[in-house]
C-alpha positions, 0 to 999 in steps of 0.5 A: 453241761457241768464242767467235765472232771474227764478232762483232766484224766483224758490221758488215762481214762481208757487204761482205767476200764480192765476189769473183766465186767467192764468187757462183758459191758462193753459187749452187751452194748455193743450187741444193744446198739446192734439190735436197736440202732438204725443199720448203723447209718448216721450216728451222733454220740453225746458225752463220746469220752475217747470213742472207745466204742469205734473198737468195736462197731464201724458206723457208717457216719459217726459224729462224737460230741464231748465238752472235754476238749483233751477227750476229743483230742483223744478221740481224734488221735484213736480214729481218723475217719470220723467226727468230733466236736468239742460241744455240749449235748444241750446245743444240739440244735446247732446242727440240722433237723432230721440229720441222724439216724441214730443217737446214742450216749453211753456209760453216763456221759447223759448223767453230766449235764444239767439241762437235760430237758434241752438234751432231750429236745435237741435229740428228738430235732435231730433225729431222722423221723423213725430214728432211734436213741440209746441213752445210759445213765448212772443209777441210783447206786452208781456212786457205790460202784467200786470201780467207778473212775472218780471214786477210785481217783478221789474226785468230786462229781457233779453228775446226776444219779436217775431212777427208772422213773425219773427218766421216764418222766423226763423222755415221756412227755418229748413226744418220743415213742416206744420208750423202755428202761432197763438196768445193767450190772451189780452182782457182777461188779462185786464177784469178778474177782471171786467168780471163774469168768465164765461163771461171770458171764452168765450172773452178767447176762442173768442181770442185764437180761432178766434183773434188769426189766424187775430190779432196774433201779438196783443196777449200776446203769440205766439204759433208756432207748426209744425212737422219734415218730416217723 
């Protein structure tokens, strides 16, 4: 994984994200990996940042890996009862075969590393035969987004911005199965600040439920799910 730019701003990144978009984001995800994850049984989350996702699902085991150590500071302090380890997704093969249910890396954390064949190994060796993956990466137009922390900040990125294609051709060929791409938010990001909420909230559901199976490669994210052979 490239050198994390989060780190310096571990301290604020939780306070960057109010937008009212990013609270619709958070709860489609949150109802993604509720539908697609495993009874939430043992969970690995790559790229964790500060584990704001425990605010809004328990897992039953919950491991976080993040290169940040200040982010896995952060974490630590926001939840007590779970793991964090300061590592990078590409040396999963440190931890043992067939050890999680589930393996999710979500808003992009997936689009900073730079040995992405190994992060797809290592998530295919440590899945539970039938486990299931969740992975979010930038899209092509993510660097456009208004409200992208390092645009708003003036910092550089190393991060990788993937077509639905691209993705596709990098999971496809791990022997993973039941492999889908769709996208998430665009309009939505432009018209928070112009829209009533609730009218918000049905141009949101409209992209990432409809948009985001036709028009995937317009949307911010990229979210690849799919699950290990049992």
């Amino acid at each position: 994984m490239v050198t994390n730019p989060y780190d310096s701003i571990a301290e604020i990144y939780d306070s960057m994200y109010y937008y009212p978009v990013h609270k619709l984001e958070d709860e489609y995800i949150k109802e993604m990996i509720l539908t697609h994850s495993i009874n939430l049984g043992k969970t690995l989350d790559l790229g964790c940042g500060t584990a704001k996702i425990l605010e809004k699902i328990c897992f039953d085991d919950y491991t976080g890996i993040d290169i940040s150590e200040n982010m896995i500071t952060k974490s630590k302090n926001n939840s007590s009862n779970s793991k964090f380890l300061k590592q990078d997704m590409a040396d999963l093969f440190s931890f043992e075969e067939n050890q999680f249910d589930n393996v999710i890396s979500l808003f992009g954390s997936f689009s900073y590393t730079n040995e992405v064949e190994n992060t797809i190994k290592g998530i295919k060796h440590v899945l539970k035969p039938g486990g299931k993956f969740l992975i979010m990466a930038y899209g092509k137009n993510y660097p456009k987004r208004k409200t992208y922390i390092l645009n708003k900040l003036n910092m550089n990125t190393d991060a990788h911005f993937y077509s639905s294609d691209e993705l596709l051709r990098l999971f496809i060929p791990s022997n993973l199965v039941d492999i889908e791409v769709r996208g998430m938010t665009y309009l939505s990001e432009y018209l928070q600040n112009i829209i009533p909420n609730s009218l918000l909230k049905q141009l949101f559901n409209i992209e990432s439920r409809i948009l985001s199976k036709f028009l995937k490669n317009q949307l911010f994210f990229l979210i690849i799910t799919g699950k290990k052979y049992a």
